[in-house]
C-alpha positions in Angstrom: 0.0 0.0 0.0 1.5 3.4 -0.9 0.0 6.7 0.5 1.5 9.7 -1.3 0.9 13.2 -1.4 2.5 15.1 -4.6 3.2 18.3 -5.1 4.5 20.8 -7.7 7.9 22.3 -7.4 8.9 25.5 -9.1 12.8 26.3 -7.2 14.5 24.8 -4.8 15.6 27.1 -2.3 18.6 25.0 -1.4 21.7 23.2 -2.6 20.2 19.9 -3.6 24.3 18.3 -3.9 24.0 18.1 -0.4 21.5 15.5 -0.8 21.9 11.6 -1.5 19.9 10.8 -4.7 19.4 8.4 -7.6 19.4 8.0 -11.3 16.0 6.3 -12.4 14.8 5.3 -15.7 11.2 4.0 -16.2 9.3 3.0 -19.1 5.0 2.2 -18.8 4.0 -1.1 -20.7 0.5 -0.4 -19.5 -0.9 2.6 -18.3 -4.6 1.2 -17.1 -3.7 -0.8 -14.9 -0.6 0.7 -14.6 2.1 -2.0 -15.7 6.0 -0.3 -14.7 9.5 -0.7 -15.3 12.4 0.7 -13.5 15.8 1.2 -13.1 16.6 2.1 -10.2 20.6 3.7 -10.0 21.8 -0.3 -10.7 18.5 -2.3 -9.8 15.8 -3.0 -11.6 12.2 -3.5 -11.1 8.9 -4.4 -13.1 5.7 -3.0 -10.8 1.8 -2.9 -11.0 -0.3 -0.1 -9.7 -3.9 0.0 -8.7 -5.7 3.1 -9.8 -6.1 5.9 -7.1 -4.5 9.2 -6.0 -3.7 9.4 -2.2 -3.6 5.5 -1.6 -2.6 3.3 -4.5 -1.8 -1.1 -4.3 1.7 -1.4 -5.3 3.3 -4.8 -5.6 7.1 -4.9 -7.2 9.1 -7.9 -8.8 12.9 -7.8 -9.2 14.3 -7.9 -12.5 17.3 -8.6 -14.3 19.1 -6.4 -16.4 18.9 -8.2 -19.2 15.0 -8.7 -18.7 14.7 -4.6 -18.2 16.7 -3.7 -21.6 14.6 -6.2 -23.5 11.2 -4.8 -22.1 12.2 -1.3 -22.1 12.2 -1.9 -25.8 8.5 -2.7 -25.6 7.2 0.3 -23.3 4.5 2.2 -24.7 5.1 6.1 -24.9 8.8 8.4 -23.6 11.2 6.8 -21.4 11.2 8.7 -18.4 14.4 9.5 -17.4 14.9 11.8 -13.7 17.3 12.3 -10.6 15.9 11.7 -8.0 16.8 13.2 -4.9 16.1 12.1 -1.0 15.3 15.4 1.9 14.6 14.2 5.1 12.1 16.5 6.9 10.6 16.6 10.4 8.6 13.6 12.0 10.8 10.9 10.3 9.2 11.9 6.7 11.2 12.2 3.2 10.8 14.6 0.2 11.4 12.4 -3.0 12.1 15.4 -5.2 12.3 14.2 -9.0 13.8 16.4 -11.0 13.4 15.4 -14.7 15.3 15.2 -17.6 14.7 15.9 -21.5 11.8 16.7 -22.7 10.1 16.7 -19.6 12.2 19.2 -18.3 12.3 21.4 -16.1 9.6 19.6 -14.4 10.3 19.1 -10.7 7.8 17.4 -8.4 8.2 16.4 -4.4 6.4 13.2 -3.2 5.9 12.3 0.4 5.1 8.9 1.1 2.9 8.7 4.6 2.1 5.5 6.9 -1.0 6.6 7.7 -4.2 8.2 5.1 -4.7 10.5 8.7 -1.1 11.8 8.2 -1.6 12.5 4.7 -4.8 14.3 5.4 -2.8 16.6 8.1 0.0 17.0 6.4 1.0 20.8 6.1 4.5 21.2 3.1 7.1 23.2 3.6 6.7 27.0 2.2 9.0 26.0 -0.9 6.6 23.6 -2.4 3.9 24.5 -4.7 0.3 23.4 -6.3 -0.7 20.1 -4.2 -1.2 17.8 -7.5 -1.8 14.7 -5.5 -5.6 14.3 -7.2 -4.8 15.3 -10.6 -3.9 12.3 -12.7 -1.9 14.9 -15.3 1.2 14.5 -12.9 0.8 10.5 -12.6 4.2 9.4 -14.1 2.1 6.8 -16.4 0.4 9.8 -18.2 3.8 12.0 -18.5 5.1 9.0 -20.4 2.2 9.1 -23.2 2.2 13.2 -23.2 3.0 15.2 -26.1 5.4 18.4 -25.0 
């Protein structure tokens, strides 16, 4: 069970190289239901996704490399390709801020993951983020991958 809130980004107002962060690369073989591939930095990762905003199902299988590169050559749409970088805020929560590259750029969006829906419902960002986009399905990485910029 993931339970997200995402929000747009328009400037960071800090350094992000003093961040840890990761190199991912994710291709959509479905988009309804929402059938994923990932790399992940150097693992990779084929995942399903119920539909839903706040609280989604999401159930991952390993892959190999070898098994990645030959579906990434079936996905459906852009290969998304972002940094993604990992902010540690108060009460033991993380910013994932995705920054992403080519066309997509300069698209930056923060995700929160919660452990509670009650958290998520509370949940006040910090000043520097922008337009809450959790419901709006445009900002759903499976419908950047089929959009036309």
């Amino acid at each position: 069970m993931e339970i997200e809130r995402k929000y747009l980004v328009e400037t960071c107002p800090f350094s992000l190289h003093d961040y840890p962060s990761h190199e991912i690369e994710q291709g959509y073989l479905n988009t309804e239901p929402v059938v994923r591939i990932r790399r992940y930095d150097d693992s990779y990762v084929l995942t399903y996704k119920s539909k839903g905003f706040l609280v989604r199902e999401e159930y991952n299988l390993p892959l190999t490399k070898e098994a990645y590169e030959h579906l990434r050559t079936k996905i459906d749409g852009r290969l998304i390709q972002k940094r993604r970088y990992l902010i540690p805020l108060e009460d033991g929560l993380t910013v994932e801020l995705d920054c992403f590259h080519g066309d997509l750029a300069p698209l930056m969006l923060a995700e929160i993951e919660f452990p509670s829906v009650e958290k998520a419902d509370t949940y006040t960002p910090p000043s520097w983020f922008g337009e809450d986009v959790t419901f709006s399905k445009q900002y759903h990485n499976s419908v950047l991958s089929r959009l036309s910029i």
